[in-house]
N, C-alpha and C positions, 0 to 999 in steps of 0.2 A: 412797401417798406422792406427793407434788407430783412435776409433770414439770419442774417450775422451783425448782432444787435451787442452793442458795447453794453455792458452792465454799471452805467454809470456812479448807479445809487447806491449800489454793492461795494466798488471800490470805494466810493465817502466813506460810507459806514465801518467800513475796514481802517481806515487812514484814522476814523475816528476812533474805535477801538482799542487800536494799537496806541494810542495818544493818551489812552485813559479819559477820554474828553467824554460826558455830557451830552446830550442832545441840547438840552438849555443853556450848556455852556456854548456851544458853538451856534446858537441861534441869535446870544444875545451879542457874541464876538462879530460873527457877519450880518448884525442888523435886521435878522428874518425871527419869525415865531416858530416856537417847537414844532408846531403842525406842520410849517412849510419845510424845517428841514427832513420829519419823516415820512411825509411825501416823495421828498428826492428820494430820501436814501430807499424807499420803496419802490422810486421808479415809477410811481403812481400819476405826479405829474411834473415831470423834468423841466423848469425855466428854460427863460433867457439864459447866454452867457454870463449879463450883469450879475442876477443871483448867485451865479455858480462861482464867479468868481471872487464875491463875495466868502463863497463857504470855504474856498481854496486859497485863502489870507487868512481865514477863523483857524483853520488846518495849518496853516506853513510851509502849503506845498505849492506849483505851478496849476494852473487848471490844469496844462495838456498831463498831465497828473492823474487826473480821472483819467483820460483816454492813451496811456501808453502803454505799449507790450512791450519792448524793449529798451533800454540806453545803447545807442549807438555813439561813438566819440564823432566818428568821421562823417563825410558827405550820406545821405539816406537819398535813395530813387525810389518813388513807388511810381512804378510801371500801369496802365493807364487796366491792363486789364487784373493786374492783380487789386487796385479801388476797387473796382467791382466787385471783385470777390470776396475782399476787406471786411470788417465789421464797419457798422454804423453807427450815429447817434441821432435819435429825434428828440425832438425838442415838443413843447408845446408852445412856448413863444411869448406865455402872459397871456394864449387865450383862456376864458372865464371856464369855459368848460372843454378846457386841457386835452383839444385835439390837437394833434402829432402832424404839422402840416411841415414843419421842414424836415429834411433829414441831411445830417451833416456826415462826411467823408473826410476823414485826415488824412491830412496829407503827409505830415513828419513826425506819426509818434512814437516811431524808433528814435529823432532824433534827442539826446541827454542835454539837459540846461538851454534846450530854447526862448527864446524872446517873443517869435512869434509864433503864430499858429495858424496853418494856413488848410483851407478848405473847400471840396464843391461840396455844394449846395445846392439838393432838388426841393424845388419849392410846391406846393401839392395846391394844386387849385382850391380856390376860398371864394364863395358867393358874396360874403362881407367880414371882410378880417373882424377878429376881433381882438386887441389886443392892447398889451399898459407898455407904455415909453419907459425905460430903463437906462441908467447909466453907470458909469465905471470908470476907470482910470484906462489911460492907453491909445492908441488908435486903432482905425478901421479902413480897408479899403474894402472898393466889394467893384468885380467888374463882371458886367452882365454876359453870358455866354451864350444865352437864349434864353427867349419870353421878355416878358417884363416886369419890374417890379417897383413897388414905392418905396422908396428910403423918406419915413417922417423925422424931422431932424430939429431942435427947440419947436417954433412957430409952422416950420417951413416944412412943406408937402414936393420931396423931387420923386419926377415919374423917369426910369431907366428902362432903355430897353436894348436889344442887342448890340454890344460894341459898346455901351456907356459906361463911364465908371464915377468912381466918387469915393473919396479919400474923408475922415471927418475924423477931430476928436470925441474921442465917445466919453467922454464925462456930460458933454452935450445931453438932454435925453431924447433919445432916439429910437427908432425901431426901423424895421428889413421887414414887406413884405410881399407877398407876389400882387400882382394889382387884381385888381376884384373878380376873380372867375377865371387867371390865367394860371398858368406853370409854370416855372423858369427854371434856373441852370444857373450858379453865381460862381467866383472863384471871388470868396472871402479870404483876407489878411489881416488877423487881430492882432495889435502888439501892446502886451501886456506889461508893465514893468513892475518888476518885483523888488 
């Protein structure tokens, strides 16, 4: 896991503060229970996007909202070695007991008034995912960069692996996750409309 760790649940609770807003007002606005919002805003056990971006419509703000340092107007480059040295975000994913198995890298959160939000994504090996299907408004691509992984999608089980990709509406409920025991590497594209 990165040493340069985004404070995601920090920046909610700020957004929420400044709002004058409730914890119960913004649990009951984005659909979740008080406990699960002060978990994020603790950091304790970070969701899916879904959730988040649930809490990020309760708020009135963008997701990439949690994750930006700067507004930038113009074109934004993040150069391959400054990612690395970036901050990150792990997620827990919806598993039950809230290990940190992906960890997310932005790609544009200098850039002001985005659409979309774009990411790699190291996937951390899992002997058996455990994990809840989640949906949301928007779409998803995800194309695999290395390893493999399962995109579960309504019914439907697709296995990806290097060089594959997959586009989906994610109101669908769906989940991204490495296949049973492997690692991977994705370049996720969520497009969120606000």
């Amino acid at each position: 896991m990165s040493e340069h760790q985004i404070n995601v649940g920090l920046k909610i609770k700020g957004i929420r503060e400044t709002k004058n807003l409730s914890i119960e007002e913004v649990a009951e606005s984005a659909g979740l229970s008080a406990e699960q919002i002060i978990s994020i805003e603790n950091d304790q056990n970070l969701p899916s996007l879904g959730p988040l971006i649930k809490v990020a419509r309760a708020l009135g703000v963008r997701l990439g909202t949690f994750m930006d340092d700067n507004d930038a107007l113009g074109p934004v480059v993040c150069r391959a070695e400054e990612r690395e040295q970036t901050n990150s975000i792990s997620f827990s994913n919806g598993a039950t007991d809230a290990r940190k198995h992906m960890e997310y890298h932005p790609l544009a959160k200098q850039k002001a008034g985005r659409h979309m939000e774009p990411f790699i994504i190291d996937i951390h090996p899992e002997e058996k995912p455990d994990y809840k299907l989640s949906a949301h408004e928007g779409e998803e691509f995800i194309y695999v960069m290395e390893g493999e992984v399962e995109v579960e999608y309504g019914k439907v089980k697709y296995s990806l692996k290097q060089g594959d990709s997959i586009y989906y509406d994610s109101i669908v409920k769906h989940h991204l996750h490495g296949a049973p025991g492997k690692s991977a590497k994705i370049l996720a594209l969520v497009y969120i409309p606000f």
